[in-house]
N, CA, C and O of each residue as an XYZ file, in Angstrom:
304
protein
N       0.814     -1.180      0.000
C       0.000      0.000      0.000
C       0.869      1.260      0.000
O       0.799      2.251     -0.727
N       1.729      0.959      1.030
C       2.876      2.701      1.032
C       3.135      2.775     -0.445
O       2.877      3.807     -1.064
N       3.646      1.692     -1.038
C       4.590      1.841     -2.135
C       3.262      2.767     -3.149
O       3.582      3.908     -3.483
N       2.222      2.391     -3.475
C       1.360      3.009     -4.156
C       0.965      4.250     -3.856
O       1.116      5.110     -4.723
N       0.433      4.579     -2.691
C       0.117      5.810     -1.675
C       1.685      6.791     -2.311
O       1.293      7.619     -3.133
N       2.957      6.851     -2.153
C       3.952      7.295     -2.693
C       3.799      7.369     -4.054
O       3.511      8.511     -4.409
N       3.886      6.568     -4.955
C       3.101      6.879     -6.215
C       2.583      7.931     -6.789
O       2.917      8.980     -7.341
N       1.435      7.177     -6.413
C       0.447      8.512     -6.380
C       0.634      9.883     -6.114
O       0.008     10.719     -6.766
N       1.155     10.095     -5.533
C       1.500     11.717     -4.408
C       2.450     11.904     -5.346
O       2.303     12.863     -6.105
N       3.597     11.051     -5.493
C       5.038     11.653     -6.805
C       4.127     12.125     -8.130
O       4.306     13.299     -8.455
N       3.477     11.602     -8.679
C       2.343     11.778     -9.824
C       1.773     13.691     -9.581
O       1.967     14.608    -10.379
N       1.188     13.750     -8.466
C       1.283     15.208     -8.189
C       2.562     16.485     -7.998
O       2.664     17.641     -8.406
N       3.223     15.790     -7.354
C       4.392     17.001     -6.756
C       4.905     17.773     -7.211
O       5.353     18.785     -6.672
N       4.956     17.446     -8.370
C       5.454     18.689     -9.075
C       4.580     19.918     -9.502
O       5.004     21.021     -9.847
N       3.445     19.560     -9.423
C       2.193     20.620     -9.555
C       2.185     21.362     -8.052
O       2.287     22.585     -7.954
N       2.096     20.772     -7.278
C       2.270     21.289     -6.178
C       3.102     22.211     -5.327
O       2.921     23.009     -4.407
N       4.071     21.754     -6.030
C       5.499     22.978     -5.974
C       5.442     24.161     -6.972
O       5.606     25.342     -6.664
N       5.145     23.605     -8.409
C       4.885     24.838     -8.946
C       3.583     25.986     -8.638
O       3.783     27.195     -8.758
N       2.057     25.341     -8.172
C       1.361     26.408     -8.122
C       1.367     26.621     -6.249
O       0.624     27.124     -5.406
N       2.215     26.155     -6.272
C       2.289     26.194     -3.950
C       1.005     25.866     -3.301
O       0.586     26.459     -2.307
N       0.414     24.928     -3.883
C      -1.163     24.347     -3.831
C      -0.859     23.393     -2.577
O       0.265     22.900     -2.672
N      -1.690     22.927     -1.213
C      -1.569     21.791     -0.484
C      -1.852     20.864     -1.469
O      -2.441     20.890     -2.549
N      -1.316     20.095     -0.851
C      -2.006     18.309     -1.113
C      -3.110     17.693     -0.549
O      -3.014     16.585     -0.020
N      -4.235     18.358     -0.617
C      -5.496     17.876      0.463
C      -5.455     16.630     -0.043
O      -5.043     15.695      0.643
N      -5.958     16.439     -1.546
C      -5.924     14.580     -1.876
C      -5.063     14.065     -1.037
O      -5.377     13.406     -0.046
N      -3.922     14.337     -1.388
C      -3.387     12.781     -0.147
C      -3.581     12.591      0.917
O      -3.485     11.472      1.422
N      -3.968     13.839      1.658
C      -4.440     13.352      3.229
C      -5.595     12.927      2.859
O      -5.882     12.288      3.872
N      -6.758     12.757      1.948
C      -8.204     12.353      2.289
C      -7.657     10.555      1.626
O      -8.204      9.557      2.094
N      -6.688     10.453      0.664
C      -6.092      9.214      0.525
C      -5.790      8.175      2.166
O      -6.178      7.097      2.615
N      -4.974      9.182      2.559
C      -4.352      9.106      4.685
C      -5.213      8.527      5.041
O      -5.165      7.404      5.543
N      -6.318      9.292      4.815
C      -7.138      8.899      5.857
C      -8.276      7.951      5.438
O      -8.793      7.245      6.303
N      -8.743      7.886      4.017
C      -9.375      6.748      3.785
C      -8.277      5.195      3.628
O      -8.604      4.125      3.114
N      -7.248      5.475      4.118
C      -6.650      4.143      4.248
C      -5.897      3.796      5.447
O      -4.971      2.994      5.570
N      -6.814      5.009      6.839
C      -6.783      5.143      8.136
C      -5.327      5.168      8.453
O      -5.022      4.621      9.513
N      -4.376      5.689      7.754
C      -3.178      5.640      7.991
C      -3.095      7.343      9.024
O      -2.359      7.140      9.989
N      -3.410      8.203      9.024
C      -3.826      9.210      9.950
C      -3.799      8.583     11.681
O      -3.071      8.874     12.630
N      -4.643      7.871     11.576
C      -4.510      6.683     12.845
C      -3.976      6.030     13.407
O      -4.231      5.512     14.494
N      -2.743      5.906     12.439
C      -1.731      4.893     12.629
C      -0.797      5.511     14.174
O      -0.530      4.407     14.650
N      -0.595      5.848     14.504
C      -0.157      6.068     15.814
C      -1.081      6.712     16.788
O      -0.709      7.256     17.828
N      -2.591      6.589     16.286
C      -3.390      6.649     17.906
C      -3.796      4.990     18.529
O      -4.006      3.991     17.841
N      -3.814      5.076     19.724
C      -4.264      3.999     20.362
C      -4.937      2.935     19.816
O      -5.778      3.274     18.983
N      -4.825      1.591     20.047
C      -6.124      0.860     19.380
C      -7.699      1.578     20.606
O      -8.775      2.100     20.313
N      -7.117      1.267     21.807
C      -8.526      1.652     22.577
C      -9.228      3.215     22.309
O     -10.142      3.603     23.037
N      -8.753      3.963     21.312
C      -9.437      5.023     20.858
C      -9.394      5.253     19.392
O      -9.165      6.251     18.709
N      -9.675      4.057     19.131
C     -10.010      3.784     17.397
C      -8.976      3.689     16.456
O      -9.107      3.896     15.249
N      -8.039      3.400     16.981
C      -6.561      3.894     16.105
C      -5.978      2.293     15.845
O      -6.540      1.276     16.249
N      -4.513      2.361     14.946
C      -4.355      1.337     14.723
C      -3.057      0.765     15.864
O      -2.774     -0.433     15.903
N      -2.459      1.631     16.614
C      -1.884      1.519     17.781
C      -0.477      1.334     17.545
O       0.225      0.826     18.419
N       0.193      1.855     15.985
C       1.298      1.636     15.283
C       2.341      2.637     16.543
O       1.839      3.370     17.396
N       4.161      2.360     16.310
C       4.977      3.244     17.072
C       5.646      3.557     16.419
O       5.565      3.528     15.191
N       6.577      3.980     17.147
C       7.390      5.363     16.071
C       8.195      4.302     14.795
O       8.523      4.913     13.778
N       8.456      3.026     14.824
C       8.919      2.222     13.508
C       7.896      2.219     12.550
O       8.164      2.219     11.348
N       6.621      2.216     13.021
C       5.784      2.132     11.815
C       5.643      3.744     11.404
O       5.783      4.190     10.265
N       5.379      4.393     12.424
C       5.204      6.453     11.788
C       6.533      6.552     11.008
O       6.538      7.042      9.879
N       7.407      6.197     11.461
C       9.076      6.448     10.159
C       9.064      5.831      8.790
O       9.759      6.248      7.864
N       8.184      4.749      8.706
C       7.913      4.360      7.768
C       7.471      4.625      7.018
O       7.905      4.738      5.872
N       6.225      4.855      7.514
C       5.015      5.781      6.817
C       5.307      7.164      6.618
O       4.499      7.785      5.928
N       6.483      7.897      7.164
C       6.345      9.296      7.243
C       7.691      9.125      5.597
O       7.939      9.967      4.734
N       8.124      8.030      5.732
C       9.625      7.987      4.779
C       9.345      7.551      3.388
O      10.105      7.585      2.420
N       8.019      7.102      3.467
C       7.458      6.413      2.263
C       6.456      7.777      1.234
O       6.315      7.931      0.021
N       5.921      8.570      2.471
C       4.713      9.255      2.172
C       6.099     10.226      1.667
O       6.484      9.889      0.547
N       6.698     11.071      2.133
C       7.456     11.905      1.698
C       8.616     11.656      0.543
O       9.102     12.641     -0.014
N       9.011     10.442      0.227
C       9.592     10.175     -0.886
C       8.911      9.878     -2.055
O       9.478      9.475     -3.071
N       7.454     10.099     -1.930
C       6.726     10.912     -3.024
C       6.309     12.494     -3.412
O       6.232     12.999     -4.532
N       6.067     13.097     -2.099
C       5.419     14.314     -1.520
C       5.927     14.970     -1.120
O       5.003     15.730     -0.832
N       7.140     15.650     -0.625
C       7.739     15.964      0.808
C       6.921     16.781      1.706
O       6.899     16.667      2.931
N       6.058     17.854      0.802
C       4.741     18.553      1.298
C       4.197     17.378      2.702
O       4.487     17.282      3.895
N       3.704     16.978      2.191
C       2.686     15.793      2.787
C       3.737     14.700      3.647
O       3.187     13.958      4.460
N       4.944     14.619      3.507
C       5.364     14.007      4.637
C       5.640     14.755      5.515
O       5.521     14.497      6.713
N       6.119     15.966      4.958
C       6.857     16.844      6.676
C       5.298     17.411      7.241
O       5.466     17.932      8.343
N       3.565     17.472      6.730
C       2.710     17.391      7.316
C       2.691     16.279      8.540
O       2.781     16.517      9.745
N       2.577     15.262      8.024
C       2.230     14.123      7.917
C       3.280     13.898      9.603
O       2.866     13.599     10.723
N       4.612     14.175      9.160
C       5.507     13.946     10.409
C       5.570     14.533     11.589
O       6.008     14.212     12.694
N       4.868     15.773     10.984
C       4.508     16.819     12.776
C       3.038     16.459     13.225
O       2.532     17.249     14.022
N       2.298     15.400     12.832
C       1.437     15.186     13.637
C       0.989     13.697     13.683
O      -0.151     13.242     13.772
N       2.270     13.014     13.594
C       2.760     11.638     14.349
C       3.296     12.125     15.684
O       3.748     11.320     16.499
């Protein structure tokens, strides 16, 4: 899934840099593939991931995006 999720987001980035536009798509991507969650609790709906899985996810998402990972990394 990362590997695609990265993909995708590289497919944009360069639009994104040129018109200085966010990346809302990829967070509504984030979050319909509850990866947003990934480091809240399971007992408060989350998937209960730690900082090996957020580095992952933050290293995968941004070596498509960097927008959207250095988001992505200040609120892991």
């Amino acid at each position: 899934m990362l590997s695609e999720l990265r993909q995708e987001f590289a497919a944009t980035a360069a639009q994104h840099d040129a018109d200085g536009s966010f990346p809302f798509a990829n967070f509504k991507r984030l979050a319909e593939a509850r990866l947003l969650a990934l480091t809240v609790p399971k007992r408060f709906g989350g998937l209960g991931g730690g900082i090996s899985e957020a580095a992952r996810l933050v290293a995968a998402v941004g070596a498509g995006e960097a927008s959207t990972g250095l988001v992505l990394q200040m609120n892991c």
